[in-house]
C-alpha positions in Angstrom: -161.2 -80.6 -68.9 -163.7 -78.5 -70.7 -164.5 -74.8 -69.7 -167.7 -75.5 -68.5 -166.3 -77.9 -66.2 -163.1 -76.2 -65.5 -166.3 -72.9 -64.2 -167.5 -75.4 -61.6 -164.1 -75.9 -59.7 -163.1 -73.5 -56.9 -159.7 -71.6 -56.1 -157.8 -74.4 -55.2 -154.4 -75.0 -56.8 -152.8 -78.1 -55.1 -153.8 -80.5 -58.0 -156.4 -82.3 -55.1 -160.0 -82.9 -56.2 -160.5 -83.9 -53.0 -159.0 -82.7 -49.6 -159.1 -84.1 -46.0 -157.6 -83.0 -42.9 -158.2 -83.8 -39.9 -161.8 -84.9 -39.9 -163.6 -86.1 -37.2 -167.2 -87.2 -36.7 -169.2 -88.5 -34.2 -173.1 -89.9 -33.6 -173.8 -89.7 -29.7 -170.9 -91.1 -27.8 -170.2 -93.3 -30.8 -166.7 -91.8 -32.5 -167.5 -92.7 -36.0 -164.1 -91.1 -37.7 -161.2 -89.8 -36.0 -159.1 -87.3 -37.2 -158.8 -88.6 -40.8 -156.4 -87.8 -43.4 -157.4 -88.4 -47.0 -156.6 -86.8 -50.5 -157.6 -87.4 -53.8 -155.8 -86.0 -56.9 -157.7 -85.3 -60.1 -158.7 -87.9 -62.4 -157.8 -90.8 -59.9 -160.2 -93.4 -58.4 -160.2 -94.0 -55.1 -161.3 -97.3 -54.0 -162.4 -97.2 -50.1 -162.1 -100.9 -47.8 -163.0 -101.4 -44.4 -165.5 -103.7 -42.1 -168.5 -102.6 -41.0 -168.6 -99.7 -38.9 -165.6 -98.7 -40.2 -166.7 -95.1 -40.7 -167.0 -95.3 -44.8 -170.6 -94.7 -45.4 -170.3 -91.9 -42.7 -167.2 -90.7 -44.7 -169.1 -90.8 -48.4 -172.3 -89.1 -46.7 -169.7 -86.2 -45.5 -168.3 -85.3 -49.0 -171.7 -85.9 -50.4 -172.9 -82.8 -48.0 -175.4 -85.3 -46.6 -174.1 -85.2 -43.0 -171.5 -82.2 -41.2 -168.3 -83.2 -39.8 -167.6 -82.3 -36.0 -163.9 -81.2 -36.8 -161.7 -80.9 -39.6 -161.3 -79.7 -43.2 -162.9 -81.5 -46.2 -162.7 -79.4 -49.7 -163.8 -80.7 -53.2 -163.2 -78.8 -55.9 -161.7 -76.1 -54.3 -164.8 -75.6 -52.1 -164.6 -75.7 -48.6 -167.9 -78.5 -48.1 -169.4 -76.5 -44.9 -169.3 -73.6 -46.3 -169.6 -73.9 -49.7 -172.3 -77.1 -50.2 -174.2 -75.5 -52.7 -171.2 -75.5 -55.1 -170.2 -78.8 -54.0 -173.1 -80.4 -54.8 -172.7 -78.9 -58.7 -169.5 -80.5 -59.3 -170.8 -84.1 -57.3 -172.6 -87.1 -58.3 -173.9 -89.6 -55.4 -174.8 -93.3 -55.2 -175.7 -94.4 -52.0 -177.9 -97.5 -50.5 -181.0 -94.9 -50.9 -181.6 -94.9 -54.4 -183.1 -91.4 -53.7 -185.8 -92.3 -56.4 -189.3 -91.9 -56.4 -191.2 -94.9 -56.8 -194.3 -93.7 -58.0 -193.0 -91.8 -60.9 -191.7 -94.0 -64.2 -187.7 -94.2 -64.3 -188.3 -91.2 -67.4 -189.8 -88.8 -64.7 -187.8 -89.5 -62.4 -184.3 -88.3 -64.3 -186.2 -85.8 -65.5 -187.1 -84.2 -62.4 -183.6 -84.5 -61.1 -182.2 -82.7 -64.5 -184.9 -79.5 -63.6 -183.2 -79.7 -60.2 -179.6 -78.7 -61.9 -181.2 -76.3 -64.2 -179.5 -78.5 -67.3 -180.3 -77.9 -70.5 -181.0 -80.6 -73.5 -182.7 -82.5 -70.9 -184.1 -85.5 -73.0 -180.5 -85.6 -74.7 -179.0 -86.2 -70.7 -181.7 -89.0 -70.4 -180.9 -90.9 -73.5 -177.4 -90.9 -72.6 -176.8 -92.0 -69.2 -179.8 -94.4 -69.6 -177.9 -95.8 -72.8 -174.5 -96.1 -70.4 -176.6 -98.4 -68.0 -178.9 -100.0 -70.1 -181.8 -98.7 -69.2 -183.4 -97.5 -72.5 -186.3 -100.3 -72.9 -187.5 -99.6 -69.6 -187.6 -95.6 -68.9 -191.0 -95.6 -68.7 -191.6 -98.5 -66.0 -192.6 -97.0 -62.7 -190.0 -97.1 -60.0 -192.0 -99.4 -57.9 -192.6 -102.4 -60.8 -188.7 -102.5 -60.9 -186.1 -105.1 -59.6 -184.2 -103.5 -56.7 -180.8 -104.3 -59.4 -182.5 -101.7 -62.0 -183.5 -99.1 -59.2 -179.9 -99.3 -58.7 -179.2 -98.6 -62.6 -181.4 -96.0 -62.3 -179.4 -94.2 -59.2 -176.5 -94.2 -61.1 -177.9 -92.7 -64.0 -179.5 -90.2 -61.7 -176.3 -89.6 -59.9 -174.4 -89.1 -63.8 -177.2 -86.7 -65.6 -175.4 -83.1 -64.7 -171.8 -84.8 -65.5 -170.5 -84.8 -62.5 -166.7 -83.8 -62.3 -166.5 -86.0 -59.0 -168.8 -89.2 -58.4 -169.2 -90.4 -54.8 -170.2 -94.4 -55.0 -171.1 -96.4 -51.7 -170.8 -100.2 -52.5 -172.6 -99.6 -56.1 -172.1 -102.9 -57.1 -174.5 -104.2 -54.8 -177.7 -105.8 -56.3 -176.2 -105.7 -59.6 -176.4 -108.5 -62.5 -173.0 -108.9 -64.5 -174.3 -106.7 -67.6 -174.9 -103.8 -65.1 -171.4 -104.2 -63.7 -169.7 -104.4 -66.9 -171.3 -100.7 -67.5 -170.6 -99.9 -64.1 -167.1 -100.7 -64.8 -167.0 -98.6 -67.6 -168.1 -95.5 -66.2 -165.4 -95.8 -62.9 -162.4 -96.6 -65.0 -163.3 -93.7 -67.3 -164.2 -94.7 -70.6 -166.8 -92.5 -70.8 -165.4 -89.5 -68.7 -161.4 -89.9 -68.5 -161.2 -86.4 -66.2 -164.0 -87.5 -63.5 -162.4 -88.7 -60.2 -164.3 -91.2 -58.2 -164.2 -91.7 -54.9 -166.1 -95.5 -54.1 -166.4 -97.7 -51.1 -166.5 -101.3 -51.4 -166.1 -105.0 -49.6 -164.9 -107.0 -52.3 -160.7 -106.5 -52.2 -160.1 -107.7 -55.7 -162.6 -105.2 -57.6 -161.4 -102.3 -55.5 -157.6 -103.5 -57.2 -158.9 -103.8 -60.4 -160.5 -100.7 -60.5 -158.7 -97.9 -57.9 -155.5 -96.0 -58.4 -155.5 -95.7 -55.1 -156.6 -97.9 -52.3 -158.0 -96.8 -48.6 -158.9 -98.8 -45.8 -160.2 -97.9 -43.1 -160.9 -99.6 -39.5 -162.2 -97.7 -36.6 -162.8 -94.4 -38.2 -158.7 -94.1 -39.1 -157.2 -94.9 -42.7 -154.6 -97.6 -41.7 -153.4 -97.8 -45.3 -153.6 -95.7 -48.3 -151.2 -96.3 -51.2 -151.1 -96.1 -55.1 -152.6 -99.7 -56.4 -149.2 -101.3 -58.6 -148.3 -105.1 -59.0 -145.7 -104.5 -56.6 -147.9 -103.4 -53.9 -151.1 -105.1 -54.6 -149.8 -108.1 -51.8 -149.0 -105.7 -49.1 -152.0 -104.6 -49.6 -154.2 -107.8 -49.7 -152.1 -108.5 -46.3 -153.2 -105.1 -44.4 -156.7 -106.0 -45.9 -156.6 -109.3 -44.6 -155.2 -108.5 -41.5 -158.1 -106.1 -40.9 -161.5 -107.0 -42.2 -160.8 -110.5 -43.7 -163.8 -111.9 -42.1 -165.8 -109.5 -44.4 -164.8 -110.6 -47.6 
């Protein structure tokens, strides 16, 4: 990890990039999580299951500082996320079902506004890369609103990738994209591009959250009912839990 990385990490010394005890959320009289246990060790993808209503968008928003939790602890990076957000959101990169683009500004602007935002430097040299790792370069100056809903989702993930993020929070980003955008998709969560970033990334489909996780969550009813390291010797138990579960939302 280089030094300029290793400046955005906190105090913390137990070897977690991510840390979750205890966490609890609720919206109305609606429990959403319930005192969850999670962990993330450096480097490591995380691949998130669950039904709908499972608590996994609530759970993404949380560590992305979008939403507070009601109870609990929940550091990344060493930095307590209540307390410290405006640290955490240094270190963080976010995908979510809002692209959190503007659609009146060209896909160019766009990343370029969002590079002023983290103060980085050799801002066009950001832009050519991440738009190169999703194949964007032939259409950074289209306007957000003339696009296909699959390239404003290329163009989230190159937002979400411009300030290097030493943790990326994904929520389903597969969805809406073609097989070319996968395949660079793919890339960037197994770490060919990054090998040190950890990646925390919710998903439906079972068999790409195997492929791709070193570890495996799923969650029903706001509790992790499984979480165990993705081998061959384990991937069947875990297809069974999965099954067990959320089958009908395969």
């Amino acid at each position: 990890m280089s030094a300029n990385r290793e400046a955005k990490i906190g105090t913390d010394s137990s070897g977690l990039a991510i840390e979750i005890i205890g966490l609890s959320k609720a919206f109305g009289r609606t429990q959403v999580l319930r005192r969850l246990d999670l962990s993330v060790p450096w480097g490591q993808v995380l691949t998130i299951l669950g039904p709908n209503g499972s608590g996994k968008t609530t759970l993404i928003k949380i560590l992305a500082t979008l939403t507070k939790p009601d109870d609990g602890l929940v550091r990344a990076c060493g930095f307590d996320l209540v307390r410290e957000g405006q640290s955490v959101r240094r270190t963080i990169g976010v995908v979510t079902h809002d692209t959190l683009l503007y659609n009146n500004l060209t896909g160019y602007e766009n990343l370029r506004f969002y590079s002023q935002m983290f103060g980085l430097d050799n801002v066009d040299s950001r832009i050519e890369v991440v738009t190169k790792q999703m194949g964007l370069t032939a259409r950074l100056h289209q306007r957000v609103t003339t696009l296909s809903h699959g390239l404003r989702k290329r163009f989230s993930i190159a937002r979400a990738l411009l300030h290097d993020p030493i943790i990326l929070l994904m929520d389903e980003p597969e969805t809406g994209l073609d097989q070319e955008a996968l395949s660079f998709l793919d890339d960037i969560i197994s770490g060919a591009s990054f090998p040190n970033r950890t990646v925390v990334m919710t998903t439906h489909n079972l068999e790409r959250g195997l492929k791709l996780g070193h570890r495996v969550a799923i969650l029903s009813d706001g509790i992790v009912i499984c979480q165990d390291s993705v081998d061959q010797s384990k991937a069947s138990a875990i297809r069974h839990t999965y099954l067990r579960y959320v089958g009908q939302d395969r």
